[in-house]
N, C-alpha and C positions, 0 to 999 in steps of 0.2 A: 948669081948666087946672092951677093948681098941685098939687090933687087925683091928679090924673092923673101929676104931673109925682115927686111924693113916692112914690107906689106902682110907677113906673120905676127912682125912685132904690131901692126895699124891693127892687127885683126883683135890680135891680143889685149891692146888699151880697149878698145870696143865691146870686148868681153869683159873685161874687168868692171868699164864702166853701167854696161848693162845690168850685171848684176849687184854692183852697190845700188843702183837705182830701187830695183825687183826686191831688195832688202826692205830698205826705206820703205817702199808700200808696203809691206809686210807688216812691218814692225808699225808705220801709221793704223793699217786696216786692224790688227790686235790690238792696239791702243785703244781704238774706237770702241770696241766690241767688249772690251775691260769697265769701260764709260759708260756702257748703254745701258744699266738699269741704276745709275746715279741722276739726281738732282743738286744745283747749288743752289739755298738760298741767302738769298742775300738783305739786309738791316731790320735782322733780328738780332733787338737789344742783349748787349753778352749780361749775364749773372754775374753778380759781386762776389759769391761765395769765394772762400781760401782754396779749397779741395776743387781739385781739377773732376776729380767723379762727382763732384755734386755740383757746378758747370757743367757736366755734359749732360748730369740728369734735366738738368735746368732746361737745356736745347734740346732733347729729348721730348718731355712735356712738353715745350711750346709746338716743336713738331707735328704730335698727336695731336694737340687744340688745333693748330694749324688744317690738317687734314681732316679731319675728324667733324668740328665743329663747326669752321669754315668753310671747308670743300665738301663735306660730307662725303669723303672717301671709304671708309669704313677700315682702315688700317689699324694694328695692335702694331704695340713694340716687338713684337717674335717676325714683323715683317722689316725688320730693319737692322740689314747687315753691319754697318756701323756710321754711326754720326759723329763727326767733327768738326771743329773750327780750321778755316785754312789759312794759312799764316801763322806769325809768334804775335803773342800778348804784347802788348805796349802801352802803357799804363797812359801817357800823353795823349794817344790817340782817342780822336773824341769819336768816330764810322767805327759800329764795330764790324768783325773780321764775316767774311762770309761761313755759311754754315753747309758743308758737305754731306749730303743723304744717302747711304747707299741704302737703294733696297734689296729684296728678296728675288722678286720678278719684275721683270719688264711690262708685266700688264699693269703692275701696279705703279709703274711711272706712267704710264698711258692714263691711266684712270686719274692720276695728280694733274697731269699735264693739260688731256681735255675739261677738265674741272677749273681749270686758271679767270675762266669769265666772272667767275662769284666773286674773286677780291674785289671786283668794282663795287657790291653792295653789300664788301664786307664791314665789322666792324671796326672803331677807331684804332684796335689792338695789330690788326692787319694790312692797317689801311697802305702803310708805305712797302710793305713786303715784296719781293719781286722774288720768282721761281724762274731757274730757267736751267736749259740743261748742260750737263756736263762736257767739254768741252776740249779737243786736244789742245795744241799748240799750235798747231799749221791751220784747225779750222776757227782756233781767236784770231789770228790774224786775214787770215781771208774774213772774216765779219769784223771785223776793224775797219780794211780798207773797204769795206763795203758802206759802212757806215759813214766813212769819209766822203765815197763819192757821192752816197747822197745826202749829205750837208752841203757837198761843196753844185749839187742839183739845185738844194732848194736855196740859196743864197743866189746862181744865176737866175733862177725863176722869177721875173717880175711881173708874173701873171696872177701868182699865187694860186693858178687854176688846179696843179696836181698836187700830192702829196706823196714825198717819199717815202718808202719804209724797208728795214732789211730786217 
């Protein structure tokens, strides 16, 4: 009986654990899918303004010049669910904070996304802007350590015949 009664209980942790598991991807795979028609970008100059609405209008506008004029995306502000800075202000801090883009559809981060080749022949205004996409927490760290191993690639490489990239 107790025999019986321990191998219940083994069955039992095995189900419990099974399903925390089946959780977690759950709640990862709807994270993801929460994500999927955001953009971050990243050292675009914050605005001086007082008023936090005219900063965002600021990121706003650069946005639209960004897409618009650089990428030639053809986007209006009625395609953009909401734009904000990520992090708190800090007035010391000299990098400003990344700028989060939600858009409308998914096509129209695909149309931002394959458009990313023209910053190389953009102008001085865009020249250091870096787009890239939204991102959970389990998939920064998996391209962290990815990034890791190939730094730590190309530092044994004394052929310098490959190149790494993640």
């Amino acid at each position: 009986m107790d025999e019986s009664l321990e191998q219940v209980a083994g069955n039992l942790q095995a189900v419990k654990s099974s399903i925390h598991k089946m959780t977690e991807e759950a709640a990862e795979q709807q994270d993801k899918e929460g994500r999927r028609n955001n953009v971050v970008i990243y050292k675009i100059p914050e605005s001086d303004a007082t008023r936090a609405e005219d900063r965002n209008k600021a990121d706003i506008d650069f946005c639209l010049q960004l897409f618009n004029s650089c990428l030639h995306v053809g986007i209006d502000e009625q395609d953009f669910v909401n734009v904000f800075r990520l992090g708190r202000t800090d007035e010391s801090n000299t990098n400003p904070r990344p700028l989060m883009v939600q858009l409308e559809r998914y096509s129209l981060k695909n149309l931002i996304i394959e458009s990313l080749f023209k910053l190389k022949s953009a102008s001085q205004k865009f020249k250091g802007v870096v787009v890239a996409h939204d991102m959970t927490v389990k998939e920064w760290e998996e391209c962290k350590h990815l990034v890791e191993e190939a730094k730590q690639k190309v530092a044994m490489d004394t052929s310098q015949e490959y190149l790494y990239r993640v």
